[in-house]
N, C-alpha and C positions, 0 to 999 in steps of 0.2 A: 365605200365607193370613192374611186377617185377623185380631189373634187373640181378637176376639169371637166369631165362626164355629169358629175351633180348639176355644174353652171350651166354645161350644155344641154342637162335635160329641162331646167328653171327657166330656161330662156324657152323652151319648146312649150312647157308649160302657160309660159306666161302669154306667148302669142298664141296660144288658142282663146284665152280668156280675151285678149286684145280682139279676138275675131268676131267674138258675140256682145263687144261694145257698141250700144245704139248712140246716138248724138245725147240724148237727153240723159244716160248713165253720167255721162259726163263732169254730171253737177252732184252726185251723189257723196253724200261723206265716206269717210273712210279710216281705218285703226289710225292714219297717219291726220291726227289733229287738226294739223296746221294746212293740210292739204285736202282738198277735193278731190276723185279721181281724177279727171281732167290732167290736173295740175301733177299729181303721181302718176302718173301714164305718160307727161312732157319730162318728168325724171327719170321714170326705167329705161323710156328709150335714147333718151338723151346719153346719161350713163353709159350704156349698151355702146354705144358709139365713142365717147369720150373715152374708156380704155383700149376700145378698136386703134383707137386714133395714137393713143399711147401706145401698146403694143407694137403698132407699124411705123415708129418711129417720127409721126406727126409734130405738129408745134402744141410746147405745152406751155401753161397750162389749158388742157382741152375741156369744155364746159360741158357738164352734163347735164344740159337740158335741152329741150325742142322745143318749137310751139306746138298747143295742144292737136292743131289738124293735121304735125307731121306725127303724131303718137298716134301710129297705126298702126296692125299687126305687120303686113307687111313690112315696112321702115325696119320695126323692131326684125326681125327673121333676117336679113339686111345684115343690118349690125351686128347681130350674136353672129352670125356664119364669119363676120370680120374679126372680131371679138375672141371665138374660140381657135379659129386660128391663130393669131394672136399669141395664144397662150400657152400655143402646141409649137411653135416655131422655135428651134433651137435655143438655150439662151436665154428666154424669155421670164423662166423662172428663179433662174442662177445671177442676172440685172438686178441692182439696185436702183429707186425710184427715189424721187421726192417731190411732192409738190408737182402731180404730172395731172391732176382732176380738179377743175371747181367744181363745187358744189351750188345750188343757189345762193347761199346766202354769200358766198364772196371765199368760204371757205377749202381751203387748198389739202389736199390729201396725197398721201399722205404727209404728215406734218415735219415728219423726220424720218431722213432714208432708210427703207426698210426692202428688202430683198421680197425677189418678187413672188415668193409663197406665199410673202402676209398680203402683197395688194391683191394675190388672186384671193385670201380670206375677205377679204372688204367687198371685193366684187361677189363674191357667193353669198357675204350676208346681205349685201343691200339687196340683191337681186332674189336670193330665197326667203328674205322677210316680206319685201314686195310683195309677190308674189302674192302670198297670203291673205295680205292687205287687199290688192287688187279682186282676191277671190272672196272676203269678205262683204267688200263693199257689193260686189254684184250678185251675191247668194249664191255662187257657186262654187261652195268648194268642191265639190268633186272633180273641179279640172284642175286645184292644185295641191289636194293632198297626193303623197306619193313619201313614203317611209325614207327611202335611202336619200334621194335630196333634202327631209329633214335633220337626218344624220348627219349629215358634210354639214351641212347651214349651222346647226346647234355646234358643229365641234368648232365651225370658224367663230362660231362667237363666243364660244368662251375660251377662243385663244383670245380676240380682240374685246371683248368689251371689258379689260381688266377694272377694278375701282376706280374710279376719278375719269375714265374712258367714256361709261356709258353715257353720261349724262353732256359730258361734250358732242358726246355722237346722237342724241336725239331720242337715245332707247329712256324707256320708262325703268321705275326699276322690278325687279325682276319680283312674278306672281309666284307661290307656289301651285306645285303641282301633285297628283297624286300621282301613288307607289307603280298605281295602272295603268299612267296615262300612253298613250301612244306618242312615236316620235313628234307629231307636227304637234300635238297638246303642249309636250316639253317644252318643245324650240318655242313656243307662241309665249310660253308662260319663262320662256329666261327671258326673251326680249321685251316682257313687258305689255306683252300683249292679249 
């Protein structure tokens, strides 16, 4: 699958899980350690927007995060329609970046100019790990397994999360997995998860 189509379908994915978040979901844990969903929910859409805002030629570096009451589905549906334009627009993947996203902790991405194939890989994996996460934490993965968005996700991350990469990037290291596992099993068990 494309992985423009993959992004755009993660980001579809993601705001319908965004849509059966109650306030008090909010506080629940989540694959992401350091984070609550609450606080992963003020990251995906924040993201979601901070490469919007890169794509459309905004002031960088754009910050990817929200406060947690603007992490609605809506918001997020919002920003991905920005976002995948964005990424469809002439040019956009033929650009060279650096340094165009913060990240929370103050961290700037990417670190060194990298053409704009690999930042769309950065944005399919935070957004198809997400994902997961998000559907973890609320017991529902049925709204985000889906094979070929695991496909793209698993292939961006093992372009990107080469040795000495993972562990700068937050990923765990990597589970094994069985001979049978399906793709989302795969992808959950390179990332660590």
């Amino acid at each position: 699958m494309d992985h423009i189509d993959a992004l755009a379908r993660a980001y579809d994915r993601l705001a319908l899980l965004l849509d059966v978040v109650e306030p008090a979901d909010r506080r629940r844990p989540t694959p992401c350690s350091e984070w609550g969903l609450g606080q992963l929910l003020g990251h995906s859409v924040g993201a979601a927007g901070a490469f919007a805002i890169v794509l459309e030629g905004g002031a960088t570096p754009a910050r990817a995060r929200v406060d947690v009451e603007h992490a609605t589905a809506d918001s997020l549906r919002s920003a991905a329609v920005r976002n995948i334009a964005g990424w469809r627009a002439a040019g956009a993947l033929e650009r060279e970046y650096v340094s165009v996203v913060e990240l929370d902790d103050g961290v700037l991405i990417p670190p060194i100019p990298l053409p704009g194939t690999m930042l769309l890989d950065i944005n399919l994996l935070d957004v198809g790990v997400h994902l997961h996460d998000v559907a973890i934490s609320l017991d529902r993965r049925d709204l985000a397994d889906d094979d070929d968005i695991a496909l793209a996700t698993l292939a961006a991350a093992q372009l990107i999360l080469q040795p000495g990469i993972r562990e700068l990037a937050g990923f765990a290291a990597e589970r094994t997995s069985t001979s049978d596992a399906d793709p989302v099993e795969r992808l959950l068990a390179f990332v660590g998860r």
